[in-house]
N, C-alpha and C positions, 0 to 999 in steps of 0.2 A: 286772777290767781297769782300770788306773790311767789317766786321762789325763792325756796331758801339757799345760804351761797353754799351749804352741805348736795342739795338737790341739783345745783347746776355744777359745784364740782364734780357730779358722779356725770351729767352728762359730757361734761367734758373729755371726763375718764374713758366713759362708752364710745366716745364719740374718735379720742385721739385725738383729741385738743389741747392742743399747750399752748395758751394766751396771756396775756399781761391783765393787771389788775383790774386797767382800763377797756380793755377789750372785754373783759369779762363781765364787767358793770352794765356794757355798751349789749351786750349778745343778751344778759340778762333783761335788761329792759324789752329788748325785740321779744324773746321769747315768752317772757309775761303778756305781751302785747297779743300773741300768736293764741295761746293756753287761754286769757281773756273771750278773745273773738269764737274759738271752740266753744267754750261754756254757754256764750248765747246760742251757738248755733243747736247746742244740743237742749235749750227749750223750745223748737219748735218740734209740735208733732208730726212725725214721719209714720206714723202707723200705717197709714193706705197708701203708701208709696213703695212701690214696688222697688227689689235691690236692683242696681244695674253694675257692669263692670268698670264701664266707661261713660262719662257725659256725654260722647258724643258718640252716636251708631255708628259702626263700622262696618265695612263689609268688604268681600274678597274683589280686590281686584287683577287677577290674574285673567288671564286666556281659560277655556276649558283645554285639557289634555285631549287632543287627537290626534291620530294615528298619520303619518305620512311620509313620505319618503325621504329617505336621510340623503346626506350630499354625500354624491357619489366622489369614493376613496382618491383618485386622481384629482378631483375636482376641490377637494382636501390640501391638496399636498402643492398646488398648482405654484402659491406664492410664500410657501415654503423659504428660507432662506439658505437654507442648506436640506438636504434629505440624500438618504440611504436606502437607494430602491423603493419601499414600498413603504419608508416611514420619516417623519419628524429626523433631522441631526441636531444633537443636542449637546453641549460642552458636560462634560462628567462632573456630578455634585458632588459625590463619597471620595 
């Protein structure tokens, strides 16, 4: 698929691209190359192929959430570099 330099000036447009004559010749060709390789892609039948999101399965890897006891308040505050009784000291932001 040929583009026209109307067709790639708007993608430039879209794009926020401001290139030189030759850059634009250069971008033109890749992306006929790219719109090309599409076109075959889309004469293979895909009818019994099921959508997916991703090529490659993914899956959660996290911990499960369970329940158990938090580090106790002192035990907190222990290596603290400064504290105020029973909390964090902190230099004022506002």
């Amino acid at each position: 698929m040929k583009l026209t330099a109307e067709e790639l000036a708007k993608v430039a447009h879209l794009s926020r691209l401001d290139w030189s004559e030759q850059a634009a010749a250069t971008m033109g060709d890749s992306l006929d190359t790219i719109l090309t390789y599409m076109e075959t892609l889309n004469e293979v039948d895909t009818a019994e192929v099921a959508p997916t999101v991703h090529a490659v399965e993914l899956r959660n890897v996290w911990r499960e959430d369970e329940p158990h006891e938090s580090l106790a308040h002192e035990a907190a505050l222990q290596n603290a570099p400064e504290r105020n009784e029973e909390y964090f000291k902190v230099p004022k932001v506002i």
